[in-house]
C-alpha positions as CSV (number, residue, x, y, z in Angstrom):
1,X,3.4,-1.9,-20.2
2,X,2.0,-1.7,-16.7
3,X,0.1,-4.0,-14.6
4,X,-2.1,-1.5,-12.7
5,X,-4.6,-0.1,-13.2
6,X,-6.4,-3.4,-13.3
7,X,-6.6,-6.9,-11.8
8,X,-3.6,-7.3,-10.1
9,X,-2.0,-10.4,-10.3
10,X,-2.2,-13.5,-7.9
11,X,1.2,-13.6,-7.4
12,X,0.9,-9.8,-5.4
13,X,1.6,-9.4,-2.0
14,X,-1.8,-8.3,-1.0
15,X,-3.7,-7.6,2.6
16,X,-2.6,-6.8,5.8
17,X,-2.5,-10.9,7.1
18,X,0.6,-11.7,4.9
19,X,4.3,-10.9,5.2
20,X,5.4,-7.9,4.1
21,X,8.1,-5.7,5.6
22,X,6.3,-2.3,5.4
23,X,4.3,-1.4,8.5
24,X,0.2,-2.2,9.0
25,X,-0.1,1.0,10.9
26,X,2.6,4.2,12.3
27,X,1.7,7.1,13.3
28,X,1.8,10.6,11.5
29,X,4.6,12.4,12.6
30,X,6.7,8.9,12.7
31,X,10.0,8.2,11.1
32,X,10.2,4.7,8.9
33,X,12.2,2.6,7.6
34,X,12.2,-0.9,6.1
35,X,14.2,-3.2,3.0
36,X,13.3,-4.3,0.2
37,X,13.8,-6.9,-2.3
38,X,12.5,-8.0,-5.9
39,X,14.1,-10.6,-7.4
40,X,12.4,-10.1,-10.5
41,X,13.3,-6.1,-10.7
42,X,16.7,-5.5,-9.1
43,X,18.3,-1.9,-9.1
44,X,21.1,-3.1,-10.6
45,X,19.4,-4.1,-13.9
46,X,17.9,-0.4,-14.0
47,X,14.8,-0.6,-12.4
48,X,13.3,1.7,-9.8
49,X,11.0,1.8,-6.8
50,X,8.3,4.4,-6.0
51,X,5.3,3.8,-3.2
52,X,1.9,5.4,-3.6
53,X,-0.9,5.3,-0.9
54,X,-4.2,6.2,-1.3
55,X,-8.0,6.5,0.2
56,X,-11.4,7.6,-1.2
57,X,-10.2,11.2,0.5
58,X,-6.2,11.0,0.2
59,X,-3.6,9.9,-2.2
60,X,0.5,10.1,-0.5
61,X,3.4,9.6,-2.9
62,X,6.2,9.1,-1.4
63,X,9.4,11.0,-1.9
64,X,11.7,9.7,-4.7
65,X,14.5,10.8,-2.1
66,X,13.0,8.6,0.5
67,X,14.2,5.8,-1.7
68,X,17.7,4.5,-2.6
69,X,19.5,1.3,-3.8
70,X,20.9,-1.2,-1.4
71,X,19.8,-1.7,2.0
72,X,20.4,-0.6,5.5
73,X,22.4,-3.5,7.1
74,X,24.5,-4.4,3.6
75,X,25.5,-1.0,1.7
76,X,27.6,-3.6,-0.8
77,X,24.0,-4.8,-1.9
78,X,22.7,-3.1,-5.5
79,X,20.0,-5.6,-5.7
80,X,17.5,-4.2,-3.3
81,X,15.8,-1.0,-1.9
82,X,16.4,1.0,1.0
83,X,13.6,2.7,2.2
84,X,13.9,6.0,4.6
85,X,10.8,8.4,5.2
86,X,11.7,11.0,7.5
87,X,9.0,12.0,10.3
88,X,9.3,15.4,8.7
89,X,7.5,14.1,5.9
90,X,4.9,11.6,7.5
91,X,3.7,14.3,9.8
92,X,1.1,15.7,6.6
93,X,-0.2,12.4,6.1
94,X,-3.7,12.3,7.0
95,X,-5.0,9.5,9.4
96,X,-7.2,7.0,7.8
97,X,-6.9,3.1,6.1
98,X,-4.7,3.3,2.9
99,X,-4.2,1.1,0.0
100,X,-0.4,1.4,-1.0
101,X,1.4,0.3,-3.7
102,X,5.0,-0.4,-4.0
103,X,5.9,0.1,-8.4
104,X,9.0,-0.8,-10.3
105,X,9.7,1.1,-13.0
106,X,12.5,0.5,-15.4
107,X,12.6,3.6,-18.0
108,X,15.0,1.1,-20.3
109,X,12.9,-1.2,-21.0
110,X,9.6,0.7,-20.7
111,X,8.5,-1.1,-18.1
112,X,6.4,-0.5,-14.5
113,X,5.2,-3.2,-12.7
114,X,3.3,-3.4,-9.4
115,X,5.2,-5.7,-7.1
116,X,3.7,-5.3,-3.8
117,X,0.4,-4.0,-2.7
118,X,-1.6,-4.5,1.2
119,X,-3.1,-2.0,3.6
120,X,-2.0,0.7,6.0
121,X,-3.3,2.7,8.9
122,X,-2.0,5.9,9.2
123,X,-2.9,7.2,13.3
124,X,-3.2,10.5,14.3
125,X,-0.3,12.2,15.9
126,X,-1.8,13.3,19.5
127,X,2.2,14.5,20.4
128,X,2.1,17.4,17.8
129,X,-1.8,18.0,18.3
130,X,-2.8,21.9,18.9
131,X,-6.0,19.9,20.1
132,X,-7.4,17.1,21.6
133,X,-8.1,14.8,18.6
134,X,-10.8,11.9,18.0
135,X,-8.8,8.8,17.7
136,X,-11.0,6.6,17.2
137,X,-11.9,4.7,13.9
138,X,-15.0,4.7,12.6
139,X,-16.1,1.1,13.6
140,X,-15.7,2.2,17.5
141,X,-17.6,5.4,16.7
142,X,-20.1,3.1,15.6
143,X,-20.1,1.0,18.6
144,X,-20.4,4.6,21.0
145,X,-23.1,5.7,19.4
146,X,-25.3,2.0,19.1
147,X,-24.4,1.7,23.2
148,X,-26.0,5.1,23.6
149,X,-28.8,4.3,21.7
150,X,-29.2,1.3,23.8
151,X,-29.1,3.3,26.7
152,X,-31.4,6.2,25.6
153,X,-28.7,9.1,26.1
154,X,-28.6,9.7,22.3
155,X,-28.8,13.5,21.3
156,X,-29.2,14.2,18.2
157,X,-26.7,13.8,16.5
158,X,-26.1,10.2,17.6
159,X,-29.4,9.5,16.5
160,X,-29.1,10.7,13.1
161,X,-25.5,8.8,12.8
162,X,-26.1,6.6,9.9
163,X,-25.1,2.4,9.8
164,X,-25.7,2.0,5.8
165,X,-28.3,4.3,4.6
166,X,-30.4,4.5,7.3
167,X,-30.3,6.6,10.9
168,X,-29.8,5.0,14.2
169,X,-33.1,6.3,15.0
170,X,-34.8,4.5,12.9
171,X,-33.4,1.1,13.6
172,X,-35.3,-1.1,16.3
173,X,-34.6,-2.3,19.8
174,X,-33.6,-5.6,18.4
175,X,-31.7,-4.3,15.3
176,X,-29.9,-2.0,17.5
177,X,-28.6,-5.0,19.2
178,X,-27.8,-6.9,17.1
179,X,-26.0,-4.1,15.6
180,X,-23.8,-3.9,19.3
181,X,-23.2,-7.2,19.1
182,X,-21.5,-7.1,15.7
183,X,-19.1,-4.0,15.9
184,X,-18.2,-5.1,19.4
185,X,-16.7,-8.3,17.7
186,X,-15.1,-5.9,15.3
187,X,-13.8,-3.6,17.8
188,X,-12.3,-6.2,19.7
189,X,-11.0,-7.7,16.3
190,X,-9.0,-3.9,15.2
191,X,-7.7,-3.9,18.7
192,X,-6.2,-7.5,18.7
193,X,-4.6,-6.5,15.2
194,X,-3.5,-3.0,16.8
195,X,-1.9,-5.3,19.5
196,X,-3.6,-3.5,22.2
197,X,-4.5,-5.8,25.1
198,X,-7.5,-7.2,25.9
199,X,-9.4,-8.3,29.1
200,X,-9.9,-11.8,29.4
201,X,-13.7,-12.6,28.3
202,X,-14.6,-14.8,31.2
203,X,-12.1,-15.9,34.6
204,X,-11.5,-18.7,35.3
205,X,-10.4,-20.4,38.5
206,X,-9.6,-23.9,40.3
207,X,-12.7,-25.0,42.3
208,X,-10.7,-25.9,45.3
209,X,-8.8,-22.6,45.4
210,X,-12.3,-20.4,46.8
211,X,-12.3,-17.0,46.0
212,X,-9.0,-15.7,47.2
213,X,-7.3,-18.3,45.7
């Protein structure tokens, strides 16, 4: 019996704000590696791991090989999972926001459950790149193309970028920006999760201090 495809249950390790030892985002063309434990399925009572990502345009399974009992800092362990995905492998992944799901299987018992599930982002590799390549994720994209809206250096293919199911052209001055004013607060949201820095929204300074401090 298996627990997906369906609701999964409460108890899942779900979303990209909880604990979990496999990354929120890596790069194609990245090696990984990562532990794992589940107390309710160990390997040593027969039961197997396998991790499957997928997107509305991609769906990754990852290598059975990739996979093996124990774990990286105690080989004595039969409990657990060692996971090992070599850059080799990670370098056809497409870019783009996965769901993934980590499933234990135990062919005894006919049994698969889903134990974990949360949210990856799989970056572009600009190393390997025969070309320059858009890195950007679709919420900046949106952010361009509203700025240049704004500031009436649109061609046309900005204008006929669509938010929902309608052009930028055919939004108003005041939708427009109110539309800036949301996907800069998501921008600046991705980035902070990314870990990417961020300037300071205001400076502030001691009022005796004067300008140079």
């Amino acid at each position: 019996m298996s627990s997906y495809p369906g609701i999964l249950p409460a108890w899942i390790d779900f979303g990209v704000d909880q604990p979990h030892p496999e990354p929120l985002s890596f790069h194609a063309g990245d090696s990984l590696q990562w532990e794992r434990d589940f107390e309710k399925y160990p390997a040593s009572a027969g039961w197997t791991l396998q991790y499957v990502l997928n997107n509305q345009a991609n769906r990754i399974v990852v290598s059975s090989g990739d996979i093996t009992t124990g774990n990286g800092s105690d080989e004595g362990s039969s409990d657990g999972f060692f996971i090992s995905i070599p850059n080799t492998e990670t370098l056809g992944w497409a870019p783009g926001n996965y769901l993934w799901l980590a499933v234990l299987t135990n062919s005894g018992l006919g049994q698969r459950f889903t134990g974990a599930a949360g949210r990856v982002q799989i970056l572009a590799d600009i190393l390997d790149a025969s070309a320059p390549v858009d890195t950007r994720s679709q919420t900046e994209i949106a952010l361009e193309n509203v700025k240049a809206m704004l500031a009436g250096r649109a061609n046309d293919g900005v204008q006929e970028y669509k938010i929902g199911d309608r052009e930028l052209r055919r939004y108003s001055m005041s939708e427009l920006l109110k539309l800036k004013s949301y996907y800069e607060a998501e921008v600046k949201r991705e980035r902070q999760k990314r870990g990417e820095y961020e300037e300071p929204d205001t400076v502030a300074f001691h009022a005796g201090w004067g300008i140079n401090g």
